[in-house]
N, C-alpha and C positions, 0 to 999 in steps of 0.2 A: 514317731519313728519306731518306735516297739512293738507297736498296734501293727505293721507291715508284718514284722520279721517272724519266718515261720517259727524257726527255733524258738524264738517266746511265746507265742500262740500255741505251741504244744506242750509248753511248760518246763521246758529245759532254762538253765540255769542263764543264757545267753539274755543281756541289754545292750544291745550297741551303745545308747546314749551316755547308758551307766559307764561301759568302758571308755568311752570319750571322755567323761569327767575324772574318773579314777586316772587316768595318763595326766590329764593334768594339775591334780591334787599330786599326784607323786612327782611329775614335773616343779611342781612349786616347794614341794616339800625338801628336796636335793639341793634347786636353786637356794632356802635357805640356809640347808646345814653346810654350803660350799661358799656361804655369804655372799652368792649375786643376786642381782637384781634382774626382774625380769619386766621388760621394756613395755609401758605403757599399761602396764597392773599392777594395783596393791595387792599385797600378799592377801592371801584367802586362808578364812581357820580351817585348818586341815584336824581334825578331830579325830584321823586313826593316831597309832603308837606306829611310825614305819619301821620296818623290819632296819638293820645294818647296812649302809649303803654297800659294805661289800661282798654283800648274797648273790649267790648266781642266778638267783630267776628274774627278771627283767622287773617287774614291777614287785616283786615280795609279797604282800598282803594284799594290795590293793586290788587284783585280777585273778581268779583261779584258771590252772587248765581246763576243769570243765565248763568254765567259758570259752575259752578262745576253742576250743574242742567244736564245742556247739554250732558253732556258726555253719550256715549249707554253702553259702560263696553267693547267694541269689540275689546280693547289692541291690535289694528291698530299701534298706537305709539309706544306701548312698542316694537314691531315686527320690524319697520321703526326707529326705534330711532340707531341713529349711535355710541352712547355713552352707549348702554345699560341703560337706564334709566328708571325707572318702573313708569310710570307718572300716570296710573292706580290706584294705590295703593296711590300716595299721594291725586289726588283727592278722593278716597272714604274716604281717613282717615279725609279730611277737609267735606266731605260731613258728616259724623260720627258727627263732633265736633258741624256744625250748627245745629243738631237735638238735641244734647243734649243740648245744647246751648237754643233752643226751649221749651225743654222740665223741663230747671231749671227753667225757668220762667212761666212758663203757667201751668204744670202739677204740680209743688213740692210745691207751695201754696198751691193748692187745698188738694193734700196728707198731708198736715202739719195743713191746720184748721180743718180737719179730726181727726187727732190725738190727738189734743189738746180738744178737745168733748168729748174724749173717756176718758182720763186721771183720770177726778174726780171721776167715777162713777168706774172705777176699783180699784181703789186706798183705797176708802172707806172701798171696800169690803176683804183687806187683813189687816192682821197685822202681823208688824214687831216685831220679838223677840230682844229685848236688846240684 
């Protein structure tokens, strides 16, 4: 699956397969510190240290952005992938989450002391009927 994907063949940092396993070493790793169990597998040694389960970046340690970064969209993998697995789709979904992820912090302040400027001077100019 790797051997396909340009992004590794020119030495960028991108393994789809890697990412598909890291989702679910981190997958299993939550399942245990949340103590469930996950249907029809024994736990697997998970050998990172994972980050806080309450980090904002979707997987913590286990994925960098210049992974999900790398990727060209050319579903090379999905094509090559001997399990059908759409590896496509999970990275642009983790590519999705880091943008908004970007964007609750940097954009929704600036939108929110916006709003609150506005507030007295609309406010004034209504009245409410009992």
């Amino acid at each position: 699956m790797d051997s396909v994907c340009p992004a590794n063949i020119t030495g960028k940092p991108l393994s789809p397969r890697k990412i598909m396993v890291n989702v679910r070493e981190r997958t299993e790793t939550l399942a245990m510190e949340k103590g469930l169990a996950l249907v029809g597998r024994a736990p697997s040694s998970v050998t990172r240290d994972p980050s806080p389960v309450d980090s904002p970046l979707l997987l913590d340690g286990f994925i960098s952005e210049d992974e999900l970064w790398s990727c060209t969209s050319c579903r090379a993998c999905v094509q090559e992938c001997p399990v059908s697995i759409d590896q496509l789709s999970v990275i642009n979904e983790m590519r999705r989450t880091l943008v908004l992820a970007v964007a609750a912090v940097v954009v929704l302040p600036v939108l929110l002391a916006g709003c609150g400027r506005d507030v007295p001077a609309v406010a004034g100019t209504e009245t409410i009927a009992p």
